[in-house]
C-alpha positions in Angstrom: -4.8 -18.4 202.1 -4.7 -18.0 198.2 -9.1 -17.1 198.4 -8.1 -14.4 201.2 -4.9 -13.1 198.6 -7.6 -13.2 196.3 -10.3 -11.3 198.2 -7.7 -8.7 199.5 -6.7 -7.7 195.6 -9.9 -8.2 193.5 -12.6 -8.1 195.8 -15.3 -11.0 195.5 -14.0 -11.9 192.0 -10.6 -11.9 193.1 -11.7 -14.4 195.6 -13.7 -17.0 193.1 -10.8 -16.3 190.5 -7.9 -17.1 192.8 -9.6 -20.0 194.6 -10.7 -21.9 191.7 -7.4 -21.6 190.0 -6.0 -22.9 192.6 -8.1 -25.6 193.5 -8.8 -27.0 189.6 -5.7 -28.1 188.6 -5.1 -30.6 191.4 -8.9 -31.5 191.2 -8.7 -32.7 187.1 -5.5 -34.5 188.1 -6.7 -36.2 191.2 -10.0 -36.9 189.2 -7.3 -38.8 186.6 -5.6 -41.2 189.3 -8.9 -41.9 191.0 -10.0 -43.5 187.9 -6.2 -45.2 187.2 -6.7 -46.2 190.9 -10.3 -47.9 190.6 -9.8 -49.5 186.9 -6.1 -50.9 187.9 -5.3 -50.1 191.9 -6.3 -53.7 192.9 -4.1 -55.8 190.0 -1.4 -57.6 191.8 1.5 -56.1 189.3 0.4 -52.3 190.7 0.1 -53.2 194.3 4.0 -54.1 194.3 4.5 -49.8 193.8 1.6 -49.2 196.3 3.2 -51.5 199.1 5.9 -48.9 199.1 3.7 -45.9 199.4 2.3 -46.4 202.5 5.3 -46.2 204.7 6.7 -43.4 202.9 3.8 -41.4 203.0 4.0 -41.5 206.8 7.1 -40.3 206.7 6.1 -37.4 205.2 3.4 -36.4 207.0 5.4 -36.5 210.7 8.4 -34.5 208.6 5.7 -31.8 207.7 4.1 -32.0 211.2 7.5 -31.8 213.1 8.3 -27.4 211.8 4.8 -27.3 212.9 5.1 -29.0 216.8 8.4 -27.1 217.5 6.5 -23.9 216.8 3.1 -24.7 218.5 4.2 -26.0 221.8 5.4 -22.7 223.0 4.9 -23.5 226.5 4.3 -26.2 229.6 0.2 -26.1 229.8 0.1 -26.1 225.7 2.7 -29.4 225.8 0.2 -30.9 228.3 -2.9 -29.8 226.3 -1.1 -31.8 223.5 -0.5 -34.7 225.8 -4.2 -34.7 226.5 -5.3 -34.6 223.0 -3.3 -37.2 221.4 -4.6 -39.6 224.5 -8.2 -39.0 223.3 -7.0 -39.2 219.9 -6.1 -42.7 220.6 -8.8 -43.5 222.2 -11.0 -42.2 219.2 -12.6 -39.8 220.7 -14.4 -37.2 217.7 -11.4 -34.5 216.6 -14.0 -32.4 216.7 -14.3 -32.3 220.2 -10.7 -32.7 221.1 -9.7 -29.8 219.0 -12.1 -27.0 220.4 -12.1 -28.5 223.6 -8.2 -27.6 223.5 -9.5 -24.0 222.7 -12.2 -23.7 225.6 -9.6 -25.3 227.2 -6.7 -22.8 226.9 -9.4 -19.7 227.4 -10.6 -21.5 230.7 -7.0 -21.4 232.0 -6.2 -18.1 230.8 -8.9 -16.7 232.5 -7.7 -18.1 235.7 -4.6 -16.9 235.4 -5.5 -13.4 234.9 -8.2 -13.9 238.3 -10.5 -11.9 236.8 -13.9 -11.7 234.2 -13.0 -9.7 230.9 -14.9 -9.7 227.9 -13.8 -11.4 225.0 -13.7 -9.0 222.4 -12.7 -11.4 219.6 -14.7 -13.8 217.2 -15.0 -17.3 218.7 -16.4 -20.6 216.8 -18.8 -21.5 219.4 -21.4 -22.4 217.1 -19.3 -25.4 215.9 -19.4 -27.5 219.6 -23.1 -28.4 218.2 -21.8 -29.9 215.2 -21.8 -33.7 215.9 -19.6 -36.1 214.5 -22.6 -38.5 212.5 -22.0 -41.2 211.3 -22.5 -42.0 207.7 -25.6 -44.7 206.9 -25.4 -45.1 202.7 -22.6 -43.8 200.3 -25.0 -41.2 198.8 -24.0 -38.3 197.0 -25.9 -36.1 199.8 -24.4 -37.8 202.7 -21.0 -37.3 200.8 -22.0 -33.5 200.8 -23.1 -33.2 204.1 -20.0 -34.9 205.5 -17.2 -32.8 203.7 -19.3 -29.6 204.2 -19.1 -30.2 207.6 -15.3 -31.4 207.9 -14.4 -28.3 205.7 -16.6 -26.0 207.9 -14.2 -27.3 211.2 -11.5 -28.5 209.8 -8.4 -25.9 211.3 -4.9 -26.4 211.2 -2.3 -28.8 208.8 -4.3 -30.1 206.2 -2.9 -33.2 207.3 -5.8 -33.0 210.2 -8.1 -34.1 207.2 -7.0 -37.7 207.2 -8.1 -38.2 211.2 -11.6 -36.8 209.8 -11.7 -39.2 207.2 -10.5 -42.0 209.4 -13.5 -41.4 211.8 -15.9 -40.8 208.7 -15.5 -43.3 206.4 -12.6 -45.9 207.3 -14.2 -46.9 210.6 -18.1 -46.8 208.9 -16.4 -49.5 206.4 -16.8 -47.3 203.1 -12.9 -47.2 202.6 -10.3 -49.5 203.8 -7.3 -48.2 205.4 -5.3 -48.5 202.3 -7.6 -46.6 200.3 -7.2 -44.0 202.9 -3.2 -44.0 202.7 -3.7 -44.2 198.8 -5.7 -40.7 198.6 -3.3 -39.5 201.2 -0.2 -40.2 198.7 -2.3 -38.9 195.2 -3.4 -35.9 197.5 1.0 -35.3 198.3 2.4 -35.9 194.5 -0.4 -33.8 193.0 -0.4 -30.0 193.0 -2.3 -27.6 194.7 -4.1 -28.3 198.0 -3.8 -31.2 200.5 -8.0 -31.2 200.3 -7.7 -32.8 196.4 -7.5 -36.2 198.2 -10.8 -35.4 198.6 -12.1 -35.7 195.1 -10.3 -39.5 195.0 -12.2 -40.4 197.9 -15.1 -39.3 196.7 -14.5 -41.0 193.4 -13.6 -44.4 195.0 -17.3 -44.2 197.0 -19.2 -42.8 194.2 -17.9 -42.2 190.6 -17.5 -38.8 189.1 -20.9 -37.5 190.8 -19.4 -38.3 194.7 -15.8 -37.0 193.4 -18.0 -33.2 192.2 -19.8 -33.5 195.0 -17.4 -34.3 197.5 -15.1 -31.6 196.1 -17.5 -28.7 196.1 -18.4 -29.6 199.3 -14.7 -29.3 201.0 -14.1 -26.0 199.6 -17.2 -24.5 199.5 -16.9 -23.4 203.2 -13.5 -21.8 202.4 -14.8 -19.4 199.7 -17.6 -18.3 202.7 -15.8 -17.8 205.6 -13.3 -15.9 203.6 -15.9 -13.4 202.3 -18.0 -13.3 206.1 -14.5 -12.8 207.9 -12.1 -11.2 205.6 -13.6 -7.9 207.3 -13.0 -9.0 210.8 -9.4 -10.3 210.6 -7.8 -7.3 211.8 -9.8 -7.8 214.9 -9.0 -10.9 215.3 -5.4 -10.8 214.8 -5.3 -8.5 217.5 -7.3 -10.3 220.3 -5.1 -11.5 223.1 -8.2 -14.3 223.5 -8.3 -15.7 220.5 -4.8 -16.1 220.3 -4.8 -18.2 223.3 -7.6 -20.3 221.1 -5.7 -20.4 218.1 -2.7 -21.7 220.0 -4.5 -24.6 221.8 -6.5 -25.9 218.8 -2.8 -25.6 217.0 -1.1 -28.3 219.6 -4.2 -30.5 219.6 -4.4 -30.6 215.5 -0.3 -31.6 215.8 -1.8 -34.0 218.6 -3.7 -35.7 216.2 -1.8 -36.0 213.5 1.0 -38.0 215.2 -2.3 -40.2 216.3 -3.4 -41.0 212.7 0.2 -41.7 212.2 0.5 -44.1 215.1 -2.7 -46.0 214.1 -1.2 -46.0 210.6 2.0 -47.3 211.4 0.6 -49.9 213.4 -1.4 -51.1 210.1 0.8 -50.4 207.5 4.8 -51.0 208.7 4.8 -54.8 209.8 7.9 -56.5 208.2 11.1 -55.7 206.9 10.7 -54.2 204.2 8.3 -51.9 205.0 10.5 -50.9 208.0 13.4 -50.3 206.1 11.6 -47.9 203.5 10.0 -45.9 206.3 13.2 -45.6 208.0 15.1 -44.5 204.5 12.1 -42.2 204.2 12.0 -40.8 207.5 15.5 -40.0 207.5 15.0 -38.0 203.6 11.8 -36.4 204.7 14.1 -34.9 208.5 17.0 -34.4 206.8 16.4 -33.0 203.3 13.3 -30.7 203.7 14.2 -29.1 200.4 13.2 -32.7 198.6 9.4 -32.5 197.5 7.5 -34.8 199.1 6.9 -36.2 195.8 10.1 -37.5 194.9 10.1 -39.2 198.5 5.9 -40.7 197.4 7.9 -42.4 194.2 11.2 -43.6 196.1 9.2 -45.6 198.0 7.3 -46.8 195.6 10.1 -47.9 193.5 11.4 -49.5 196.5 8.3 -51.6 197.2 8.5 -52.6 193.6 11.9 -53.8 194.1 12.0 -55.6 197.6 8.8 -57.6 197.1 10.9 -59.1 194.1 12.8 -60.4 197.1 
């Protein structure tokens, strides 16, 4: 959104100007915990403030996902698209093919509700159903590139639909652990700017300051080109009736997988009392004071971790 504000008022330099100063700030600041992380992350005296993190950090994500559900399931078939999706979630099927198949989904049944061929006048991602979901082989810098260029070439919806990505990518190929995961999640919530600058700790973690450049250019270098290929043809595509019915679909499933992740998170991360008791406290902040950055509720529970394992 900022590289398209940027785009609309300054033309191609509006758009590097606007992206970039939007996306550096979190990036040098993310770079700076990845390296706290890595030199002192694994000393028992700082895993007593990340034990807390985790729960709360799921917290946060369903409080951010739950504006975002009421709004996308706007009917029966869209509430049983999401139904469908969060099963194949679950069963770890690629999001890839769970999110546009949501899209080709909705499009198949809207076409058989209307009983009739019409010709879709509207832009359509179809290219993207013959991107597969590899698997990565060796932490090198290239495969780092190729992986984020492709998530940030698909990725659509909550930047919280990152985290499934990087589940499939790099938890389940063994080159993170699931904490690490939850760690980049909570550096990616109390830093500014974009949800994406998780990204650049990940990318630190695997490879140093080359894979946290790398992995970083790679994530938002599809944003700066689609922006300046499709800026012209938004118009259009705000208009199409078709894509719409897309857009919707792919919405629901990327809600679908997000309370997935969450699930599979939950199930690894909240297993005694304490960590019950912070997610609960932190569930109940992140529903009931949405004005409270997410922030504040990344620290509460870190402070609480800090204090109940002195229990």
């Amino acid at each position: 959104m900022a590289i398209h504000i940027g785009h609309e008022k300054g033309g191609w330099k509006g758009l590097i100007v606007a992206g970039l100063c939007f996306i550096l700030p979190a990036v040098i600041i993310t770079v700076f915990f990845a390296w706290l992380y890595k030199k002192y992350g694994q000393l028992p005296e700082v895993q007593s403030f990340i034990y807390g993190i985790k729960p709360a950090i799921i917290a946060i994500i369903l409080g951010a996902i739950f504006p975002l559900a009421k709004k996308s399931l706007k009917s029966t078939e869209l509430a049983i698209i999401g139904l469908v999706v969060l099963v194949g979630s679950l069963l770890n099927i690629s999001e890839i093919y769970l999110m546009f198949g949501a899209g080709f989904l909705a499009l198949f049944l809207a076409y058989q509700r209307n009983n009739k061929q019409n010709n879709i006048n509207s832009f359509l991602p179809l290219t993207l159903l013959q991107i597969t979901n590899t698997t990565i082989l060796s932490a090198t810098n290239a495969n780092l590139f190729g992986v984020f260029l492709k998530i940030g070439a698909i990725l659509y919806g909550s930047g919280y639909v990152l985290f499934a990505f990087l589940d499939t990518e790099f938890v389940s190929t063994g080159l993170l652990t699931k904490q690490q995961l939850i760690d980049a999640i909570a550096v990616g919530q109390f830093t500014p700017g974009p949800v994406f600058s998780a990204v650049t700790f990940i990318g630190y973690q695997i490879n140093g300051w080359h894979g946290a450049l790398v992995s970083t250019i790679a994530i938002f270098l599809p944003s700066f080109v689609f922006v300046a290929l499709l800026n012209p043809m938004a118009k259009k595509m705000r208009n199409s009736k078709l894509f719409s019915v897309f857009l919707d679909a792919v919405n629901v499933a990327s809600v679908s997988i997000i309370v997935a992740v969450c699930f599979e998170m939950g199930a690894d991360t909240v297993t005694d009392w304490r960590t019950i008791l912070i997610a609960v406290l932190s569930i109940i902040i992140a529903f009931g004071y949405k004005k409270i950055n997410s922030a504040f509720v990344v620290l509460g529970g870190s402070v609480m971790g800090f204090l109940l394992t002195l229990f």
